[in-house]
C-alpha positions as CSV (number, residue, x, y, z in Angstrom):
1,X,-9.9,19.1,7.3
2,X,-7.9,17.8,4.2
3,X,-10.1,17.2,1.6
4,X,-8.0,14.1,1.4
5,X,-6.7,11.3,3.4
6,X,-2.8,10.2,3.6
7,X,-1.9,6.8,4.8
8,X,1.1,6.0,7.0
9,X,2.1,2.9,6.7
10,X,4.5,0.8,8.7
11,X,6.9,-1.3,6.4
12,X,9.2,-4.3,7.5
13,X,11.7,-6.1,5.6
14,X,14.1,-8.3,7.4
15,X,15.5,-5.9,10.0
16,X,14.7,-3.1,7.9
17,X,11.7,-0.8,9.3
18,X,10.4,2.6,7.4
19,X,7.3,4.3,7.1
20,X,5.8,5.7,3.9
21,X,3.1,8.1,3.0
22,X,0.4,7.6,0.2
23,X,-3.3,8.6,-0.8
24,X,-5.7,5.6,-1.1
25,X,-4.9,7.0,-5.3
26,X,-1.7,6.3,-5.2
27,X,-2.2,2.5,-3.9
28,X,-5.2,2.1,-6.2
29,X,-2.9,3.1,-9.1
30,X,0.2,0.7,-7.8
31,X,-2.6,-1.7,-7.5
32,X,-3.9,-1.3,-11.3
33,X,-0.4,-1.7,-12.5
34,X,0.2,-4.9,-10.6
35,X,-2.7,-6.4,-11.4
36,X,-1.8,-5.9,-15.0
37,X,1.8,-6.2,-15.3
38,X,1.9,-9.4,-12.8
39,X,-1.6,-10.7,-12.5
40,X,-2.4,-9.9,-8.8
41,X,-5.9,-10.7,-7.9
42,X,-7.6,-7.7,-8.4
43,X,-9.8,-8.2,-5.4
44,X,-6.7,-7.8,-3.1
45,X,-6.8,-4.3,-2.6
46,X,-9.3,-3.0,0.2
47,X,-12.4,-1.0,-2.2
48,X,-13.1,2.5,-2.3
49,X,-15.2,4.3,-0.3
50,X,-17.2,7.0,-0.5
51,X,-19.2,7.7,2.5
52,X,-17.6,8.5,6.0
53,X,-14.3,8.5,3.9
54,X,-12.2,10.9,6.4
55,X,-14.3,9.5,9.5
56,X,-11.6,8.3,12.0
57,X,-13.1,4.9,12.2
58,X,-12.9,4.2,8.7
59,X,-9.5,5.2,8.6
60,X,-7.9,3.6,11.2
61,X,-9.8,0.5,9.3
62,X,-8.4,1.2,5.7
63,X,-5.1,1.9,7.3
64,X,-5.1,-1.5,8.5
65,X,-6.3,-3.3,5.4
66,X,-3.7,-1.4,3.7
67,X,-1.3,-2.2,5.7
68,X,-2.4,-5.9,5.0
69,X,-2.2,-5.4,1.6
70,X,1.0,-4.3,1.2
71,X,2.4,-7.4,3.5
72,X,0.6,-9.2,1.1
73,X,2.6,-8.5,-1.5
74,X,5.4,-8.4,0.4
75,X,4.8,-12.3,0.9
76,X,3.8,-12.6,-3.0
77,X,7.4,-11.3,-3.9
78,X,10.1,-13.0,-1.1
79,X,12.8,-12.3,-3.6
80,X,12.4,-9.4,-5.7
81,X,9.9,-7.0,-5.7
82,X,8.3,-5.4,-8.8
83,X,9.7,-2.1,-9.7
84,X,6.6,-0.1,-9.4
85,X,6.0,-1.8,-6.0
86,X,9.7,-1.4,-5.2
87,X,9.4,2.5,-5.9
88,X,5.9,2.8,-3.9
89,X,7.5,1.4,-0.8
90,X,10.9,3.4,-1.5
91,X,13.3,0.5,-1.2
92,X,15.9,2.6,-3.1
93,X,16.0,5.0,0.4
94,X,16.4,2.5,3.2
95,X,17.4,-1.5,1.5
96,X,20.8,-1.8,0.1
């Protein structure tokens, strides 16, 4: 057992469709600097949990609320997205 959890998420833009890898970290830290850099409600990202954290349950759950999340902001940004959020979803690899 990994004594941490990746996520694979599904991403869709227009007839683009990737998939990228993160640690709940590395969303909680895209998530810090959006909320700070362009006022995202800070309540928008799924919380942390401790307990059960790697159960298979909980992750299929989290996957799913983070998969919500990041369509979110999708939605939040038609146009262009924020750099950070640009580079989390690697845009530079597969949009041109």
């Amino acid at each position: 057992i990994s004594p941490f959890q990746v996520y694979i998420i599904q991403v869709s833009v227009g007839n683009h469709q990737w998939t990228v890898k993160h640690r709940y970290s590395d969303f909680h830290d895209l998530h810090e600097k959006l909320v700070s850099e362009k006022k995202i409600d800070k309540n928008l990202l799924p919380p942390k949990k401790i307990i059960g954290k790697n159960s298979k349950s909980l992750v299929e759950k989290r996957q799913k609320e983070l998969e919500i999340y990041l369509q979110t902001l999708l939605l939040k940004f038609p146009v262009t997205a924020p750099k950070v959020l640009s580079h989390f979803l690697h845009f530079h690899l597969y949009v041109s």
